[in-house]
py3Dmol code that shows the C-alpha trace and the ligand (Angstrom):
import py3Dmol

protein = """\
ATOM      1  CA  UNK A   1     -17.503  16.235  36.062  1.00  0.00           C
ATOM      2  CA  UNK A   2     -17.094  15.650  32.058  1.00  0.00           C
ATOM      3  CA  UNK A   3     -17.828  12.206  30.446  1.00  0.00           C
ATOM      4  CA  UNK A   4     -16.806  10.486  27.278  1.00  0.00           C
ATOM      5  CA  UNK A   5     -19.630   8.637  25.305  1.00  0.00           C
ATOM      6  CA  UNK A   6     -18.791   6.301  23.033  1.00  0.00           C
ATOM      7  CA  UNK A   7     -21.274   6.012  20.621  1.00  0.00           C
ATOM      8  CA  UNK A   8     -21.854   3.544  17.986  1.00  0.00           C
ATOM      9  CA  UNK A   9     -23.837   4.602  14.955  1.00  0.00           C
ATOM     10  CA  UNK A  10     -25.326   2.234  11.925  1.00  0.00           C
ATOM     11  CA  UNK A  11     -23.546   0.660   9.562  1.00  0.00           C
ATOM     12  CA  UNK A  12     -25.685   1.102   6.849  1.00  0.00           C
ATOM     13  CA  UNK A  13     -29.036   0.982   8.338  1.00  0.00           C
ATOM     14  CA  UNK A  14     -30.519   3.921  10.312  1.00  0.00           C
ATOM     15  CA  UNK A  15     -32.875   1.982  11.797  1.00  0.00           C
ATOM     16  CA  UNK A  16     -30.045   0.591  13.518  1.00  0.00           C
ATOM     17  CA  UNK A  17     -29.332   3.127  15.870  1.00  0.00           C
ATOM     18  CA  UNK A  18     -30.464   3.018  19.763  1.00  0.00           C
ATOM     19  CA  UNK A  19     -33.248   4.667  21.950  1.00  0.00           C
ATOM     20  CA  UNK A  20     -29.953   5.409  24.242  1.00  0.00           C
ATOM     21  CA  UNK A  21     -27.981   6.939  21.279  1.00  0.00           C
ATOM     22  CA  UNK A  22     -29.781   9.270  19.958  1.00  0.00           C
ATOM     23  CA  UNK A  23     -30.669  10.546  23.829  1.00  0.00           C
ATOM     24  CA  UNK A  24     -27.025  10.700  24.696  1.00  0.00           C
ATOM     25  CA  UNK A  25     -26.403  12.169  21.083  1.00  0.00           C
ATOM     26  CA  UNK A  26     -28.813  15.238  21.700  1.00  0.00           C
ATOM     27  CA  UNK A  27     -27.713  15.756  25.243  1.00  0.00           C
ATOM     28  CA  UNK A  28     -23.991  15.918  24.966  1.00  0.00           C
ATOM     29  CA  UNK A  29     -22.178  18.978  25.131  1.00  0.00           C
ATOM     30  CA  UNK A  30     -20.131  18.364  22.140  1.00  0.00           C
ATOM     31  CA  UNK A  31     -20.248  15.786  19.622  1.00  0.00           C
ATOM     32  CA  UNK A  32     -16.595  14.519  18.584  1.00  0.00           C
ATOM     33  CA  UNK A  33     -17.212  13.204  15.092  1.00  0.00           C
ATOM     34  CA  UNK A  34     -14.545  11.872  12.363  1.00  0.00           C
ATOM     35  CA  UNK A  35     -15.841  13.644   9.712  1.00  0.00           C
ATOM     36  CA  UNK A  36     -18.629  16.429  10.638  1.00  0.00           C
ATOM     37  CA  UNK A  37     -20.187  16.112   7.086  1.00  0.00           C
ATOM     38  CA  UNK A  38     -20.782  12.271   7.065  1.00  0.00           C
ATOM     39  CA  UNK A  39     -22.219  12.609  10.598  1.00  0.00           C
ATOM     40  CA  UNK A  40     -23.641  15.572   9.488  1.00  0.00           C
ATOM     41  CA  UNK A  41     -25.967  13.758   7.571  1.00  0.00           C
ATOM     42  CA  UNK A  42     -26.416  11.116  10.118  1.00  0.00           C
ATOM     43  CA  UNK A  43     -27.387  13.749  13.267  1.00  0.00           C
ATOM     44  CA  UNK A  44     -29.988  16.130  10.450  1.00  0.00           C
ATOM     45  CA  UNK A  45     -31.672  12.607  10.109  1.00  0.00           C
ATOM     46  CA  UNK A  46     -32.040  12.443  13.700  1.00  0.00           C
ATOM     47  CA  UNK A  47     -32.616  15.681  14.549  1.00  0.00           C
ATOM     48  CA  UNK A  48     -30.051  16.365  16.293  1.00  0.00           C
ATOM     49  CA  UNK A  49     -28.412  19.957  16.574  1.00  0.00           C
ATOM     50  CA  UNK A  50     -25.764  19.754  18.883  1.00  0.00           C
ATOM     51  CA  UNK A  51     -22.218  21.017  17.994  1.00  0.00           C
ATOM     52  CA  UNK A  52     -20.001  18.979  16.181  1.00  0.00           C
ATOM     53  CA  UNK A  53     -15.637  18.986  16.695  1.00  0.00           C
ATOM     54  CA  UNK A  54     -13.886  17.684  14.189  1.00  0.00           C
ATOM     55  CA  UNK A  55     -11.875  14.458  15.347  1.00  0.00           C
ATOM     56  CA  UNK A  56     -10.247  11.565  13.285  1.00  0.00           C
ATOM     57  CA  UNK A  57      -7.013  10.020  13.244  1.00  0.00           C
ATOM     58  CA  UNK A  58      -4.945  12.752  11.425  1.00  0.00           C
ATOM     59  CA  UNK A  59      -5.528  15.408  14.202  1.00  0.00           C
ATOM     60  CA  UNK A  60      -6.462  12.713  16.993  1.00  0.00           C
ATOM     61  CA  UNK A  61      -2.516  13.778  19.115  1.00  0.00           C
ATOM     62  CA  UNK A  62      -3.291  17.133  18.883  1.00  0.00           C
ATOM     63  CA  UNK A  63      -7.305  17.585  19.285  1.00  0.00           C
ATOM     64  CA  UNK A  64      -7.424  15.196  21.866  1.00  0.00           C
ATOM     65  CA  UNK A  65      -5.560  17.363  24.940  1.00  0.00           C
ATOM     66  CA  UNK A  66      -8.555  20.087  23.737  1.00  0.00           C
ATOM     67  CA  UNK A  67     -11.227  17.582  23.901  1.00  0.00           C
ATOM     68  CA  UNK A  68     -10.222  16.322  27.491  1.00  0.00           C
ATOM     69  CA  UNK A  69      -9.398  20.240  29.121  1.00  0.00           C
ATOM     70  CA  UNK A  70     -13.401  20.555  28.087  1.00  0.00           C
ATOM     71  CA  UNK A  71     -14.426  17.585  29.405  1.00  0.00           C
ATOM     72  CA  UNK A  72     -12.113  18.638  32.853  1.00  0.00           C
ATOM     73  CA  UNK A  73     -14.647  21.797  32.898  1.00  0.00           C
ATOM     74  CA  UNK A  74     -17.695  19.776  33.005  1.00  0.00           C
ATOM     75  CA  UNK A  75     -18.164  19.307  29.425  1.00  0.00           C
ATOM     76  CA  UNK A  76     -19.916  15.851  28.100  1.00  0.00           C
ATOM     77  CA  UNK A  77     -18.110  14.687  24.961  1.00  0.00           C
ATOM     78  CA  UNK A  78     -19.841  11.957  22.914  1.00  0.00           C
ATOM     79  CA  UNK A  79     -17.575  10.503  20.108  1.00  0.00           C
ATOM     80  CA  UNK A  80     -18.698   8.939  16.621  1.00  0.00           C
ATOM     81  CA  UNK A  81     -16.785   7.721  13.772  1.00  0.00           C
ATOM     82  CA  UNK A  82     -18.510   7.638  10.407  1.00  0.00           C
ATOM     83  CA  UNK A  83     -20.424   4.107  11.161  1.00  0.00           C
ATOM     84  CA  UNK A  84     -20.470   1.263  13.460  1.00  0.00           C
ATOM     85  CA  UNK A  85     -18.001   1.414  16.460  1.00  0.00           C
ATOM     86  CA  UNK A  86     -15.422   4.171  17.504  1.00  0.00           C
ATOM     87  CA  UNK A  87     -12.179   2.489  18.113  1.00  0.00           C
ATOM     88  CA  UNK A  88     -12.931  -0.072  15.689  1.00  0.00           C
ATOM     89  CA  UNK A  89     -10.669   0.048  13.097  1.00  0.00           C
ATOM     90  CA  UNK A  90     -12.167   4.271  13.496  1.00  0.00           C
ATOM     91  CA  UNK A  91     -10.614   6.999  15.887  1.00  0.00           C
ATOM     92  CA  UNK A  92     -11.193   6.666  19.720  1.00  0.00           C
ATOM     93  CA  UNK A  93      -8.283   4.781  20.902  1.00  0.00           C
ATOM     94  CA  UNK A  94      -6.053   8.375  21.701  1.00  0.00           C
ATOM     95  CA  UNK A  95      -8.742  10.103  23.941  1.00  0.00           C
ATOM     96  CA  UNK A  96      -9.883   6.866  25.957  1.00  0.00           C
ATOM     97  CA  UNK A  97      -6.202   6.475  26.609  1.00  0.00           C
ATOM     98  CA  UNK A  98      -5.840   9.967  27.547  1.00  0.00           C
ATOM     99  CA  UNK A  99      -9.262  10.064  29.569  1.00  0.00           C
ATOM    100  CA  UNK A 100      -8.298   7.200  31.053  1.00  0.00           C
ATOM    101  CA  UNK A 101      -4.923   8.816  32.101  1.00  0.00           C
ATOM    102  CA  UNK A 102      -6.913  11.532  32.820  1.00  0.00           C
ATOM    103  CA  UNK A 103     -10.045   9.858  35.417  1.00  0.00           C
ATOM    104  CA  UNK A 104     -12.147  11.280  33.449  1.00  0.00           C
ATOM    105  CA  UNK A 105     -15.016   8.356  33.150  1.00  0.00           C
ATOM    106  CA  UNK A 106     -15.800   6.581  29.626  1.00  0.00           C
ATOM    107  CA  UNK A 107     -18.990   5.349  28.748  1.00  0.00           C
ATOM    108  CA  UNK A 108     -19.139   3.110  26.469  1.00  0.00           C
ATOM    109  CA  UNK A 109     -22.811   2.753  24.472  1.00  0.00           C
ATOM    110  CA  UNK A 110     -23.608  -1.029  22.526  1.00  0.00           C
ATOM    111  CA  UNK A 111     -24.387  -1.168  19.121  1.00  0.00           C
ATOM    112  CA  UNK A 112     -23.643  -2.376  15.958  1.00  0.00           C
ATOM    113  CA  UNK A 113     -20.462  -3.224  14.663  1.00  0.00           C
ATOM    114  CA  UNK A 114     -19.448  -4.723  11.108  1.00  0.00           C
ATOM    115  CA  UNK A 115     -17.082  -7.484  11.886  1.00  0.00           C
ATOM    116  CA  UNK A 116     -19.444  -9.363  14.857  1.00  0.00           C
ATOM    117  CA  UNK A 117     -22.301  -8.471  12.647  1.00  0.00           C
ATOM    118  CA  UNK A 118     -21.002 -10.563  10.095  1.00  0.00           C
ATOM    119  CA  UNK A 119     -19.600 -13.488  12.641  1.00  0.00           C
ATOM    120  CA  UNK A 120     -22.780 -14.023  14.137  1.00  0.00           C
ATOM    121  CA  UNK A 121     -24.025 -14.908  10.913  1.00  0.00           C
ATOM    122  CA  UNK A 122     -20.938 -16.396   9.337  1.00  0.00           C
ATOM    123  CA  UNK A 123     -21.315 -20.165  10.117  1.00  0.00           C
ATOM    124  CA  UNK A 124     -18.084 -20.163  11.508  1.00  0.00           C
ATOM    125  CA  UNK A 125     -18.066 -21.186  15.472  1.00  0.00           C
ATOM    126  CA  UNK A 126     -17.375 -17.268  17.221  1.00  0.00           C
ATOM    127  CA  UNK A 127     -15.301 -18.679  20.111  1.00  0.00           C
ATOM    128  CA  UNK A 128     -12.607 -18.075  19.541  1.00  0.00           C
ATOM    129  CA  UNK A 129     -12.358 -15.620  17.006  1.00  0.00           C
ATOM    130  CA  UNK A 130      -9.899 -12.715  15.973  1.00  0.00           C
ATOM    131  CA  UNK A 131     -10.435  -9.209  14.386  1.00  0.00           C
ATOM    132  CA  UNK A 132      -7.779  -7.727  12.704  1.00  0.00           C
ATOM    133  CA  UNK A 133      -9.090  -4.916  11.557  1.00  0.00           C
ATOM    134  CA  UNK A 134      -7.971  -3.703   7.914  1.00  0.00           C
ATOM    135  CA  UNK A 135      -5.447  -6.803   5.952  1.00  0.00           C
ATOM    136  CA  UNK A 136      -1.861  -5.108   5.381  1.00  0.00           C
ATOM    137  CA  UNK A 137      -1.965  -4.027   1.753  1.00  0.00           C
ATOM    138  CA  UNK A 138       1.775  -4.190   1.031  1.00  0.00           C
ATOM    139  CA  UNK A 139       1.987  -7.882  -0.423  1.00  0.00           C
ATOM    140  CA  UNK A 140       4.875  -8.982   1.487  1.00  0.00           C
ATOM    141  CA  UNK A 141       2.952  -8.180   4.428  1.00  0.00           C
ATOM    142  CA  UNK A 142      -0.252  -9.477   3.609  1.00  0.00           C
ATOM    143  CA  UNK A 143       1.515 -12.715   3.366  1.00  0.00           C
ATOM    144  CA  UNK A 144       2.610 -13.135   6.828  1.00  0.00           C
ATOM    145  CA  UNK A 145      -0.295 -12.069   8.193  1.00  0.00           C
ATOM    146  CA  UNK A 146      -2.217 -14.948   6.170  1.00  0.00           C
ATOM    147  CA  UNK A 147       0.477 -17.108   7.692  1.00  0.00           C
ATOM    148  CA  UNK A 148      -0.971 -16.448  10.938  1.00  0.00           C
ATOM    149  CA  UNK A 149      -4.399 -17.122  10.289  1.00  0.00           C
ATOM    150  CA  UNK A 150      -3.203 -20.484   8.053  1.00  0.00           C
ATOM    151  CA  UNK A 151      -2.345 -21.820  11.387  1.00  0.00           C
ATOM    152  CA  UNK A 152      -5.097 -20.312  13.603  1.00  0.00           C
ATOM    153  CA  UNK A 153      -7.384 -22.362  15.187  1.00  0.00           C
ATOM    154  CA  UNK A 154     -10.153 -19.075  15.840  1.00  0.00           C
ATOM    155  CA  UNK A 155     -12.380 -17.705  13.419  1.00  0.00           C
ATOM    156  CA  UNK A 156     -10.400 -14.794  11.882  1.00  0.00           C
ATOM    157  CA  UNK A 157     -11.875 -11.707  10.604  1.00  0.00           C
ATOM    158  CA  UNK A 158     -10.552  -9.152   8.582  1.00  0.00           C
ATOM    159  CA  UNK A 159     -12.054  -5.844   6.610  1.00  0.00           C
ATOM    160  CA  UNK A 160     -10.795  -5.263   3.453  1.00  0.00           C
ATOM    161  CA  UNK A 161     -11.542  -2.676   0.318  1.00  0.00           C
ATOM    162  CA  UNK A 162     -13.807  -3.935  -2.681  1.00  0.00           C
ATOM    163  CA  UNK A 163     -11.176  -2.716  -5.064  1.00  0.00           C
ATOM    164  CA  UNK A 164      -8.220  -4.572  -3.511  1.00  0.00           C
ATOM    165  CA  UNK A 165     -10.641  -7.964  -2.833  1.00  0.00           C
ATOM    166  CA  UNK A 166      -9.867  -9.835  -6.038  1.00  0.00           C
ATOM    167  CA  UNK A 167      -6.264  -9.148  -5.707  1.00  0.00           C
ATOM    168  CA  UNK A 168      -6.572 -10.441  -1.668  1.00  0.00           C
ATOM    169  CA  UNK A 169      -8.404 -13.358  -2.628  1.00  0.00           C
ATOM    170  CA  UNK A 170      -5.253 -14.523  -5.189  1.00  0.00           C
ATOM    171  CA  UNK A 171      -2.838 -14.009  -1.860  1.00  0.00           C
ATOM    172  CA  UNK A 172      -5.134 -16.186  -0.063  1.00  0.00           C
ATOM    173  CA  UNK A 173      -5.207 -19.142  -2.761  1.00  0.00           C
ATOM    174  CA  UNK A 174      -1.329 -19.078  -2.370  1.00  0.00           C
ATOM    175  CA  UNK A 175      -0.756 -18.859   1.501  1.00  0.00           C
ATOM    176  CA  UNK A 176      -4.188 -20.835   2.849  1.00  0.00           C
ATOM    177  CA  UNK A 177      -4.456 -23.013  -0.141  1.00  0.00           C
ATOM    178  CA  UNK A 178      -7.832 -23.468  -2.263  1.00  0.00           C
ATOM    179  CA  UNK A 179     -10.036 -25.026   0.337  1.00  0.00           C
ATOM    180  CA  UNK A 180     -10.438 -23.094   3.067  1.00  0.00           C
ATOM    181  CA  UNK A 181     -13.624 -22.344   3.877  1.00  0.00           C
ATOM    182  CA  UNK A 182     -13.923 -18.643   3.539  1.00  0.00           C
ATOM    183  CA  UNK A 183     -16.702 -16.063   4.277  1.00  0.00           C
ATOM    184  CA  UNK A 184     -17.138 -12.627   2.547  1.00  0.00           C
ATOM    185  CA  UNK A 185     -20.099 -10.681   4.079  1.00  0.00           C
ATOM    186  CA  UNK A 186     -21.315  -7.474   1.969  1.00  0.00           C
ATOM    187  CA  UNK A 187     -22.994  -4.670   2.453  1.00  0.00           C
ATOM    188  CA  UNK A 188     -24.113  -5.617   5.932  1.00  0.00           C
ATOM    189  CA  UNK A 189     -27.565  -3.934   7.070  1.00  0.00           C
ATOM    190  CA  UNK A 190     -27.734  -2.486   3.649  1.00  0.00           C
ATOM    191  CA  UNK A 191     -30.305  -3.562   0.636  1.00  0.00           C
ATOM    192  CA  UNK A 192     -27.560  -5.162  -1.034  1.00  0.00           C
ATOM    193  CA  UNK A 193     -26.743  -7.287   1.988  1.00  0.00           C
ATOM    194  CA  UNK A 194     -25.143 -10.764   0.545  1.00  0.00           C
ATOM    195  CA  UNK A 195     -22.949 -13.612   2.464  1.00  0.00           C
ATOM    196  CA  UNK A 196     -20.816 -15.093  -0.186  1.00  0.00           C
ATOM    197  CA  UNK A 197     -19.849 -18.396   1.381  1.00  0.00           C
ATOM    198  CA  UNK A 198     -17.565 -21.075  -0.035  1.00  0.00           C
ATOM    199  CA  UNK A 199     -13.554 -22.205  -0.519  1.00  0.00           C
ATOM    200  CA  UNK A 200     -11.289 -19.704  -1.205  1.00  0.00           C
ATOM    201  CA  UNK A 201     -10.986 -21.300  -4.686  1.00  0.00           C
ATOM    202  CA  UNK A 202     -14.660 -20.768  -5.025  1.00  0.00           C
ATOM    203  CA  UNK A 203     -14.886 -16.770  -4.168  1.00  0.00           C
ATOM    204  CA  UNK A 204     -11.644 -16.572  -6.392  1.00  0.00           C
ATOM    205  CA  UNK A 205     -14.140 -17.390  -8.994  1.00  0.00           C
ATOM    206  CA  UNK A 206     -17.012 -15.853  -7.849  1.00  0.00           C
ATOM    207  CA  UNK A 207     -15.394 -12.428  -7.417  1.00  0.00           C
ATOM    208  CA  UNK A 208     -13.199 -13.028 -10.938  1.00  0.00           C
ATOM    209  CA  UNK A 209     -16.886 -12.903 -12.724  1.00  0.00           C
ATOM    210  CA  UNK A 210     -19.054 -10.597 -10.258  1.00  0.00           C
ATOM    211  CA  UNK A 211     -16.905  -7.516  -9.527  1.00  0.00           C
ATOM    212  CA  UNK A 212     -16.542  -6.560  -5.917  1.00  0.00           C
ATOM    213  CA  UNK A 213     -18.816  -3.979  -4.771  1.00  0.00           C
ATOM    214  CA  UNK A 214     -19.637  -2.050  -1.666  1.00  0.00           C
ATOM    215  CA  UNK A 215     -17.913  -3.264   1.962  1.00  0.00           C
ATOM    216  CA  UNK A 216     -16.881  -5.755   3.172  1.00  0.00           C
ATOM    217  CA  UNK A 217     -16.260  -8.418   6.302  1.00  0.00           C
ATOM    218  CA  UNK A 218     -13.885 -11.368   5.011  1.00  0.00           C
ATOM    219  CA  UNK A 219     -13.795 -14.349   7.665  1.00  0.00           C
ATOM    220  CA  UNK A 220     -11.590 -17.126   7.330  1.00  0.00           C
ATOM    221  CA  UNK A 221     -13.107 -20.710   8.934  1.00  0.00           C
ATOM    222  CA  UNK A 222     -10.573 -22.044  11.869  1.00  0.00           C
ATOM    223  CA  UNK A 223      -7.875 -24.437  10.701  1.00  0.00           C
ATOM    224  CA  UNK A 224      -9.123 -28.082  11.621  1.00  0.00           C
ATOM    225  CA  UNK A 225      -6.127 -30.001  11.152  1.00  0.00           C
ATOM    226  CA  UNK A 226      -4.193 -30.965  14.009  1.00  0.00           C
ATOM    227  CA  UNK A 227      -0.792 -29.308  14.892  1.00  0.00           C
ATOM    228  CA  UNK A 228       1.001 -32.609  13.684  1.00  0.00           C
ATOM    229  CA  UNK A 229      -0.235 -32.081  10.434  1.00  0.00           C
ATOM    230  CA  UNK A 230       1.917 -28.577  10.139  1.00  0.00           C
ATOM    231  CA  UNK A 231       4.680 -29.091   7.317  1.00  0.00           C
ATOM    232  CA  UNK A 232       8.411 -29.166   8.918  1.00  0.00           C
ATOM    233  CA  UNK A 233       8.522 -25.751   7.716  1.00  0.00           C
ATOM    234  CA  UNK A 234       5.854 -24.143  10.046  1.00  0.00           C
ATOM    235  CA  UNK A 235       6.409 -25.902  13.151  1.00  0.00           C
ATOM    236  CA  UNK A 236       9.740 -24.669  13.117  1.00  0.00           C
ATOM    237  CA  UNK A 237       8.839 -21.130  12.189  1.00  0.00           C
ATOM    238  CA  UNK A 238       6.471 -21.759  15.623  1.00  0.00           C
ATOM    239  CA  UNK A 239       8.954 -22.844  17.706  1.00  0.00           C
ATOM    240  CA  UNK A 240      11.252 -19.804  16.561  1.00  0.00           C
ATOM    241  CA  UNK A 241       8.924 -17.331  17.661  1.00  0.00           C
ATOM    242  CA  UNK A 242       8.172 -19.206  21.068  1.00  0.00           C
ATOM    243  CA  UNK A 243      12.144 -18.675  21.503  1.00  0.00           C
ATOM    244  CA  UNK A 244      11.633 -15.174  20.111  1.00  0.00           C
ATOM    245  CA  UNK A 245       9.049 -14.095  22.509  1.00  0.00           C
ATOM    246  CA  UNK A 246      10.653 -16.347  25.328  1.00  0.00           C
TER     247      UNK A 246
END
"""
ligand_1 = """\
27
SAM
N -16.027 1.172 13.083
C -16.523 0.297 12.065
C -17.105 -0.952 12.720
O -17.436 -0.899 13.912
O -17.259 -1.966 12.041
C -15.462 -0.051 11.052
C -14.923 1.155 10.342
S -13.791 0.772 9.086
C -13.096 2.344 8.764
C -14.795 0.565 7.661
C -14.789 -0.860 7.149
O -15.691 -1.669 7.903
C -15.276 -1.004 5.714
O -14.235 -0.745 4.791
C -15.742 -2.443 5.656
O -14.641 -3.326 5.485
C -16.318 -2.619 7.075
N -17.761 -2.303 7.042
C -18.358 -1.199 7.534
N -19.679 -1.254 7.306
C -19.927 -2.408 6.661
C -21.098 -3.040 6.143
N -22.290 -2.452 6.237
N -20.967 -4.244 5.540
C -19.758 -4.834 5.435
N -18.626 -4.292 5.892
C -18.705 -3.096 6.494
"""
view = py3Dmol.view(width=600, height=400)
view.addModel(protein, "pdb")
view.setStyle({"model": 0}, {"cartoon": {"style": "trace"}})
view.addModel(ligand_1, "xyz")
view.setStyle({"model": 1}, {"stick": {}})
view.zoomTo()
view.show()
């Protein structure tokens, strides 16, 4: 019987991917990859040959019944996104579901990943903690998701774009206030790797005279202050969505 693979791949650093990877890479049937150039890149480095399918999240629905009739015949699939995990904020989700639905068995391979990559190293205390993969752009949105993490006692982590960072950070100021302790991890792995650590105020500034540049992991410390401390405002907006979800 077929197999999915799920297999991580660096984040920046090739020296990052695993002894286990690179066998199950160069042994699998077919190599699912989000975009066959990137990986491209990735598998001539490694020298590995096999043959790529085009997957990502624009033709996930549709390539996905393909992927799992090949891997009914026998076929081994392994699937990559362009770095770190599949499924992780990348394509996946669709053809474990469907495998899944399927019994067709999923293997999933360790490895790196940006967000825990940055939490380990982050400060913050990792249990709890939440990933929320990219921050809603749309500002109106953005704002009630910071609402959440205002009152969250986990760790929250969040990726967002270098270009929209500045912009984030202003959003921030207004719905967490100035002092909360904020993380922004850069360029993980990479030569350029930097943890910019300090209030929100303080990476307002930073950012305001050193431009954003490359990716990056933005982790917001847990909120400290007891639930008495809420303003009138929020603990009723709490209890509304306790009656809300019943
Ligand atoms: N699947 C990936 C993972 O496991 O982390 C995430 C893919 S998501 C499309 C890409 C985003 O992850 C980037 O925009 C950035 O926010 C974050 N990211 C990826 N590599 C990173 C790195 N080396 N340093 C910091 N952030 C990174």
């Amino acid at each position: 019987q077929g197999k999915l693979y799920l297999v991580p791949t660096p984040i920046g650093n090739l020296e990052d991917i695993t002894i286990r990877a690179k066998n199950i890479l160069s042994q699998a049937d077919y190599i699912a990859a989000e975009d066959t150039r990137t990986s491209g890149i990735l598998l001539e480095k490694l020298g590995i040959h096999n043959q790529m399918i085009s997957f990502h999240k624009y033709n996930s629905k549709q390539r996905a019944p393909e992927l799992i009739e090949l891997m009914q015949k026998g076929a081994t699939i392994a699937e990559i996104s362009d770095a770190g995990m599949p499924v992780i904020s990348d394509p996946g989700f669709v053809l474990v579901q469907e495998c899944i639905k399927n019994d067709i068995p999923v293997v999933p391979l360790p490895g790196p990943s940006a967000f825990a990559t940055a939490l380990i190293a982050s400060g913050f205390d990792a249990q709890p903690f939440t990933y929320y993969g990219f921050i809603p752009r749309k500002n109106s949105e953005q704002k009630e998701f910071l609402q959440e993490i205002k009152l969250s006692h986990a760790t929250s982590i969040f990726y967002e774009a270098p270009h929209r960072l500045v912009k984030t950070l202003k959003v921030m100021q207004e719905c967490l206030g100035g002092n909360r302790q904020i993380v922004a991890a850069r360029e993980l792995t990479k030569i350029h790797e930097e943890f910019v650590r300090g209030s929100v105020d303080e990476l307002v500034d930073h950012f305001t005279q050193t431009a954003p540049r490359g990716e990056f992991v933005i982790l917001v410390s847990p909120n400290e202050d007891e639930p008495e401390q809420l303003s009138w405002e929020e603990l009723v907006k709490l209890v509304d969505q306790e009656v809300v979800r019943g």
